[in-house]
N, C-alpha and C positions, 0 to 999 in steps of 0.2 A: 675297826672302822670308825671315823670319825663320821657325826647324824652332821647332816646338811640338806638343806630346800633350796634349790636353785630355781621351784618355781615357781614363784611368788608376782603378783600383777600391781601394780597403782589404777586409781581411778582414771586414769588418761587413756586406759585399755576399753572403758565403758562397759565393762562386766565384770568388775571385782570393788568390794566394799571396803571401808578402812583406808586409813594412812598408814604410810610406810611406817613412821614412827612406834606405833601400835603394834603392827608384824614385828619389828627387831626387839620392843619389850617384851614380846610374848617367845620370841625365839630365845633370848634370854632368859627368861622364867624355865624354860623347861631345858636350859643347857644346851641349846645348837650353838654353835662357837660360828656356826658361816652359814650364811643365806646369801640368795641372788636373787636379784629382781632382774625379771622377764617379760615385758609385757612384748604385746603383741607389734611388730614393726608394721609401719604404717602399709600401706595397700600396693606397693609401688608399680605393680602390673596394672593397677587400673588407671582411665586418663585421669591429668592432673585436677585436682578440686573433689573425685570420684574417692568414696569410703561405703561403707560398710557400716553403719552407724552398731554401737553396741559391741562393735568385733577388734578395732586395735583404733590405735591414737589419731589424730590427722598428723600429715607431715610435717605442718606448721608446729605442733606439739612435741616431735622429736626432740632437740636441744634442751627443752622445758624437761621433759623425761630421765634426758641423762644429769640432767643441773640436780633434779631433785636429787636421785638418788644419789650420788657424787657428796650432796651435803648432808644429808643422812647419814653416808657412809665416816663421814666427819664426828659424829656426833655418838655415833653406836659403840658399844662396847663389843658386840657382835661383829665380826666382818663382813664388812657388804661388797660384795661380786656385782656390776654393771654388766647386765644381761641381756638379751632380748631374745624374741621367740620371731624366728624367719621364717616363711611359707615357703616353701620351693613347688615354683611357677615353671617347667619345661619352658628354653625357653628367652625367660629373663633373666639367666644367668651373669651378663654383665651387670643388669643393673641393678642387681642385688650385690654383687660386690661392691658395686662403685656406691652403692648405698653405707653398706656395712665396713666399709674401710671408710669412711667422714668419722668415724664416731671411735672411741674407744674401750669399744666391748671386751670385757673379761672374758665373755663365754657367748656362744651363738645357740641355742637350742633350735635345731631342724624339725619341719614341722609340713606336714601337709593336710591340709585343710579344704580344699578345694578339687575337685576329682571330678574331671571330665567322661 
């Protein structure tokens, strides 16, 4: 089995410390060949301008998210995976697709967070 972290966050999540840059020299140091950044997808059940501060990105931060990581992935000897971490809201199933097909994620990590 090859080691890999698919779950790694940037500060645009507002609860993880460090630059990406820093995570893939240190993945490097210890031999992961593959990491993916995941941060948290912005809120999209909630109304628009509506977050969660300290819990995932704003929506207006998206683009900014996948641009970093994208040129990261440029720069790394590590391979870097564009990820993100999706809440599944009952429900908002369209517009969680129609969220997650704008963008071109590697990997989607499923996720519930929110329990009624």
């Amino acid at each position: 089995m090859i080691p890999a972290d698919y779950h790694l966050h940037t500060r645009l999540c507002g609860h993880a410390s460090g630059e990406p840059e820093e995570y893939l020299a240190q993945a490097a140091r210890k031999g992961i060949p593959e990491v993916g950044f995941s941060d948290h997808l912005p809120l999209y059940f909630l109304p628009p301008g509506k977050t969660i501060q300290g819990y995932a990105m704003r929506e207006d931060e998206l683009s900014l998210y996948v641009d970093l990581v994208q040129k990261c992935a440029q720069k790394s000897p590590v391979r870097v995976r564009l990820g993100i971490e999706a809440d599944f809201i009952p429900g908002y199933e369209e517009s969680l697709a129609a969220l997650l097909s704008s963008y071109p994620f590697d990997c989607v990590l499923g996720s519930v967070h929110f329990i009624e």
